[in-house]
Wavefront OBJ file of the C-alpha trace (Angstrom):
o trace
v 92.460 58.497 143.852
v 90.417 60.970 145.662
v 91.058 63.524 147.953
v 90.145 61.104 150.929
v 91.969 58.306 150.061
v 95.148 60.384 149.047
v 94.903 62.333 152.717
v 94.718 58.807 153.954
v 98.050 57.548 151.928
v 99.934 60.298 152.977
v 99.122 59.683 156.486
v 100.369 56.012 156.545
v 102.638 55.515 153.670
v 105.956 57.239 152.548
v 105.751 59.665 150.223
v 106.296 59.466 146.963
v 108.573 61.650 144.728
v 105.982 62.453 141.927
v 102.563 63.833 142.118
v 99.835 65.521 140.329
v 96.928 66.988 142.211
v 94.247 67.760 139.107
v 90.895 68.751 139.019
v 87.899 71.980 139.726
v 87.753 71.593 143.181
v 90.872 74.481 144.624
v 89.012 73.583 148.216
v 90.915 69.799 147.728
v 93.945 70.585 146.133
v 95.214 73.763 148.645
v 94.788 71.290 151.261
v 96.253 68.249 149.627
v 99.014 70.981 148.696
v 99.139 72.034 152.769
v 99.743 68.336 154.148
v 102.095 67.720 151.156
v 104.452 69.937 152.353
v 103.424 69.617 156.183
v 105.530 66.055 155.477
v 108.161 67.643 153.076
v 109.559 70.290 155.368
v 110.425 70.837 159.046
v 109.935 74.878 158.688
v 108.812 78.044 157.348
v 112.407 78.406 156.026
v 112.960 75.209 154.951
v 110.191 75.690 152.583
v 111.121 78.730 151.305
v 114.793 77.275 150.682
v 113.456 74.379 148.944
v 110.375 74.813 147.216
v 110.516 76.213 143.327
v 107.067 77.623 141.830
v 107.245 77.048 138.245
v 103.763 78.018 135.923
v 102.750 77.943 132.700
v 104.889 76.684 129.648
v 107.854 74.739 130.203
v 110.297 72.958 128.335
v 111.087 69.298 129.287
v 114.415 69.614 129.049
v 114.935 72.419 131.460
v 111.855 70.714 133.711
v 114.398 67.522 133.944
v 117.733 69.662 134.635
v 116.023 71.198 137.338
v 114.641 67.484 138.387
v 118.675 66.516 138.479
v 120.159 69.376 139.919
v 121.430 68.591 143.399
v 119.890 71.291 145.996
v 122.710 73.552 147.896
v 121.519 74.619 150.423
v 118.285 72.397 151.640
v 117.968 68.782 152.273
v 115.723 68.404 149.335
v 114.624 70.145 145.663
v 111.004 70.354 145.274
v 109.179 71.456 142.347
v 105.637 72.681 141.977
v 104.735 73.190 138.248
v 100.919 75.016 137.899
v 98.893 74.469 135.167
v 101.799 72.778 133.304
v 101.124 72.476 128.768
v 102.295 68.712 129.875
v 98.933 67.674 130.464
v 96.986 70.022 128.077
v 94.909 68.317 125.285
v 96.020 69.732 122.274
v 93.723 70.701 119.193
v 96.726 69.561 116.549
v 96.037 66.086 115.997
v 99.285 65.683 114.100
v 101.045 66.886 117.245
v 98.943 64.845 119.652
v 99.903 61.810 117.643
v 103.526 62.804 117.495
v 103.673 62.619 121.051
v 101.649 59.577 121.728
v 103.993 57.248 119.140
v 107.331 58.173 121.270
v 109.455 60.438 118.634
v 109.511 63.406 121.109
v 113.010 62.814 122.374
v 112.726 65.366 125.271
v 109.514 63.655 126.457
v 111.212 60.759 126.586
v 114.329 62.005 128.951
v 111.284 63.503 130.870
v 109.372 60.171 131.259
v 112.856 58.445 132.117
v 113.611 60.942 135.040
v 109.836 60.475 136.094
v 110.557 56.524 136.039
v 113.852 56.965 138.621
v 113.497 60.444 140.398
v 116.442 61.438 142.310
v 116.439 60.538 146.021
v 116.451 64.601 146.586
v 113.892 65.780 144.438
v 110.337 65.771 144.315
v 108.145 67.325 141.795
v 104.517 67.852 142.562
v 102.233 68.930 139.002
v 99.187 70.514 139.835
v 96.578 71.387 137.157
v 93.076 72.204 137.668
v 91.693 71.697 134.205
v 91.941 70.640 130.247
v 93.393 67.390 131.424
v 94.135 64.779 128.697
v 94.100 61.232 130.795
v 95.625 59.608 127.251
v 98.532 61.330 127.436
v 102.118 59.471 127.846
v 103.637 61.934 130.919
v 99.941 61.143 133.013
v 100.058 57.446 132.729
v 104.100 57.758 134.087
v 102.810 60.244 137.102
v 99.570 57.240 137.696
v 102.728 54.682 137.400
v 105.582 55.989 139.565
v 103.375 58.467 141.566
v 100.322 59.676 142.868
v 97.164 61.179 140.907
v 94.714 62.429 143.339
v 91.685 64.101 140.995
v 89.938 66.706 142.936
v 85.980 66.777 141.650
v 84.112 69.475 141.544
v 81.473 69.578 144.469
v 77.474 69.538 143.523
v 75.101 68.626 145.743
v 74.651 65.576 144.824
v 78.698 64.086 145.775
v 79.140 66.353 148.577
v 78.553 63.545 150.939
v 81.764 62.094 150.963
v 83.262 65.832 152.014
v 80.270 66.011 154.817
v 81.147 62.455 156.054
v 85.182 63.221 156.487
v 83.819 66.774 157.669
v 81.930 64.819 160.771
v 84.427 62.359 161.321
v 87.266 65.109 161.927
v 84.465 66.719 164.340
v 84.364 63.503 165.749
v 80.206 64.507 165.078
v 77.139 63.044 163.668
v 74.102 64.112 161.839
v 70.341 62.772 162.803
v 67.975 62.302 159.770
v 66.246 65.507 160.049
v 69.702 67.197 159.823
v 70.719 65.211 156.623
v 67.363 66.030 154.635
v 67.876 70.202 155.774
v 71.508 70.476 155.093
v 70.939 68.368 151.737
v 67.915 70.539 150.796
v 70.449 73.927 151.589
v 73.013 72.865 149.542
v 70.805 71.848 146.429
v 69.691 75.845 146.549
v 73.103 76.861 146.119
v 74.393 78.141 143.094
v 78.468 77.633 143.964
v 79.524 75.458 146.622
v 81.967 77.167 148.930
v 84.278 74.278 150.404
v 85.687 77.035 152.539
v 82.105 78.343 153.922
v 80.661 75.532 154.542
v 83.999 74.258 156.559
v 84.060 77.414 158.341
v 80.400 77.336 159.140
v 80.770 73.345 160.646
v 83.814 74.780 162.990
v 81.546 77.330 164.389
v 78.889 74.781 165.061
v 81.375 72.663 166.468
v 81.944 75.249 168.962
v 78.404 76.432 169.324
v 77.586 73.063 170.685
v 79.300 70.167 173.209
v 76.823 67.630 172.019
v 77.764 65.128 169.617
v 74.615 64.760 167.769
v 73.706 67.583 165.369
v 70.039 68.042 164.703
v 67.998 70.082 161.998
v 67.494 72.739 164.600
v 71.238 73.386 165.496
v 71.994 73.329 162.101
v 69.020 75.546 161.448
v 70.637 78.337 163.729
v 74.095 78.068 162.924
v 72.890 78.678 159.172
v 70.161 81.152 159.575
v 71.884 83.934 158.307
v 72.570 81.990 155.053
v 70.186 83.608 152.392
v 69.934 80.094 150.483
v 68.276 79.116 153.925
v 64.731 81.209 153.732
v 64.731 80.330 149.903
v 65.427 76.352 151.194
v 62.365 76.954 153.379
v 60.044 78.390 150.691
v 61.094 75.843 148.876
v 60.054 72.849 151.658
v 57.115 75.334 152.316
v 55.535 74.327 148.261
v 56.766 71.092 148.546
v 54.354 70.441 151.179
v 52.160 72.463 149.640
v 50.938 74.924 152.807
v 50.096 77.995 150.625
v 49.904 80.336 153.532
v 53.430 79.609 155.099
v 55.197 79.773 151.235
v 53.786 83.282 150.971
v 54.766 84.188 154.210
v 58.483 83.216 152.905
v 58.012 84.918 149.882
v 57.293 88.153 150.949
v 60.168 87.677 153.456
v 62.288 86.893 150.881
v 61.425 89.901 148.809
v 61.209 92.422 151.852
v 64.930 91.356 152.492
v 66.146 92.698 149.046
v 66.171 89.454 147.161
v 65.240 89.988 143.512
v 61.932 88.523 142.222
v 63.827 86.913 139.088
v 66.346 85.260 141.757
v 63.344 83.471 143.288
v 61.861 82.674 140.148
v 64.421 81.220 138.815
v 65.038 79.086 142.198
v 61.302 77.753 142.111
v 61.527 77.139 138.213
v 64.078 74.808 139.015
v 62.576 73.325 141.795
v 59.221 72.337 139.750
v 61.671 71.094 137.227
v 63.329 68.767 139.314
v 59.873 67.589 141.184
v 59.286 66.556 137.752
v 61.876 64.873 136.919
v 61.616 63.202 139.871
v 58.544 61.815 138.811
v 59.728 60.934 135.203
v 62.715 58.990 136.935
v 60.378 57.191 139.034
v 58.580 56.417 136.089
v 61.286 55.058 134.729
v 62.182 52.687 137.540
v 65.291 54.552 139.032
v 64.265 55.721 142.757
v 66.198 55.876 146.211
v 69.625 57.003 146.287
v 69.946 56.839 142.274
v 67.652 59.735 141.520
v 70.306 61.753 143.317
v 72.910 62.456 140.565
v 70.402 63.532 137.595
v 68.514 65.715 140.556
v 71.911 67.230 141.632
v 70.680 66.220 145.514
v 73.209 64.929 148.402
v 73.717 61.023 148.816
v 72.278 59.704 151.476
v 74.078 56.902 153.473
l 1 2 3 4 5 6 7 8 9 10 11 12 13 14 15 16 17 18 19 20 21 22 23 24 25 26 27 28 29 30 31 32 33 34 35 36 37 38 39 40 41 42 43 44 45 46 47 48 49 50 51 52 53 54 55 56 57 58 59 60 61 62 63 64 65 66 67 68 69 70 71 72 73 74 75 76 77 78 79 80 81 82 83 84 85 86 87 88 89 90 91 92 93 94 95 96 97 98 99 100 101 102 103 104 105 106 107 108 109 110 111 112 113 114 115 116 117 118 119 120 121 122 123 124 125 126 127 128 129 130 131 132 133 134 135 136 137 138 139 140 141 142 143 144 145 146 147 148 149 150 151 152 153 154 155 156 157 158 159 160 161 162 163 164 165 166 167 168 169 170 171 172 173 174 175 176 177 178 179 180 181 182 183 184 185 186 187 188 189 190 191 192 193 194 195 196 197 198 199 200 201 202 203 204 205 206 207 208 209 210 211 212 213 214 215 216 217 218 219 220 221 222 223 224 225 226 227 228 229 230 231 232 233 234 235 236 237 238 239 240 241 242 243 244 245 246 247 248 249 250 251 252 253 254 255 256 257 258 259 260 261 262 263 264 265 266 267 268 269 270 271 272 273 274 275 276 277 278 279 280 281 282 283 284 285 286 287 288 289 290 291 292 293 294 295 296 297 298
């Protein structure tokens, strides 16, 4: 599931006693991490009697005596294995197929405890890449547990994070505001989770009004450098040749390198034309966002 469906489990159902938060996107998983053990423990102390961080390699065996062993001193056991071999794809076919056809005997004890956890422990897998899907111990964790697979954010699927973003606000975006944040985003080269949530609290408290238009958002991002590049950008779109050079030699009187632009406006000519080969082709609307790495648009 993803990371709005598995906040939205946690919230109403009980929890389970096996999960595996997997995928690029840390933003996700710290947080899915954070309300996972906002419902595990009462305290600070609790926590740190409780939890057991556990990276790396690890053999099954001593993963399931751990599973079994009856906590002391806490009301629970829980384990939080990072970037486990468990899930790993491995390049030895011969091993690969060894494990798929059952004869590991300590994967088996393993997928056994996973089948009928102890009532006291809970063991939480989190692994943010070189997942195999096809592998034995992920199909128990998708069977007993919870997978929650935490994409990595591009432009063009940040709309689901933008929507839940609002919604916790309790905010809404006009048109206008849709097109200029979408047209931001598509100029950056990482997408910062953590920036852009920061940035939406401060506008959040920058304005009372529920609506959010282009020219709040335009002031709450303006010292964003992918903003003036977003606006040369608009500027050749529409093609006003005065107003792009204008932003150009802004852009280059505040220290950004020539190549840097270059490169941005190669890539922008490159995806107004493949916008037109798409078209072309029949796919318009809300499909051409994907293959254009642009926000979808509700």
């Amino acid at each position: 599931m993803k990371f709005g469906e598995f906040m939205a489990s946690l919230q109403k159902g009980q929890l389970k006693h096996v999960y595996l938060l997997a995928g690029e996107e840390h933003y996700y998983i710290d947080k899915a991490l954070s309300r996972l053990f906002a419902k595990l423990f009462t305290s600070a102390q609790e926590q740190q009697a409780s939890l057991q961080k556990l990276t790396g390699t690890m053999d099954m065996d001593d993963l399931v005596g751990l599973i079994e062993t009856a906590p002391f001193f806490a009301p629970r056991n829980v384990l939080l294995l990072q970037d486990s071999n468990l899930f790993k794809q491995k390049q030895d076919d011969g091993e690969q197929k060894k494990v798929d056809t059952g004869k590991d005997k300590k994967l088996e004890r393993l997928l056994a405890v996973l089948a009928d956890m102890p009532e006291f422990s809970y063991l939480i897998f989190v692994q943010n890449n070189n997942l195999d899907k096809r592998r034995k111990i992920y199909k128990a964790v998708e069977k007993y547990g919870v997978v929650m697979e935490a994409e990595a954010i591009r432009a063009w699927n940040i709309n689901d994070w933008l929507q839940d973003k609002l919604q916790a606000l309790n905010k809404t975006m006009d048109t206008a505001a849709i097109s200029y944040f979408s047209g931001v985003v598509s100029t950056m080269k990482t997408i910062s989770l953590e920036y852009l949530d920061r940035e939406f609290d401060k506008l959040a408290l920058f304005s009372k009004d529920r609506l959010i238009t282009r020219e709040l958002l335009e002031k709450v991002f303006a010292g964003l450098p992918e903003v003036s590049a977003f606006a040369l950008l608009d500027a050749i779109s529409e093609r006003k040749a005065k107003k792009s050079l204008q932003l150009l030699r802004r852009q280059l009187n505040d220290g950004t390198y020539f190549a840097s632009i270059l490169a941005l406006l190669t890539r922008h000519v490159r995806q107004l034309w493949q916008a037109q080969v798409l078209q072309q082709q029949g796919i318009r609307g809300k499909a051409l966002a994907k293959p254009l790495e642009l926000l979808q648009r509700n």
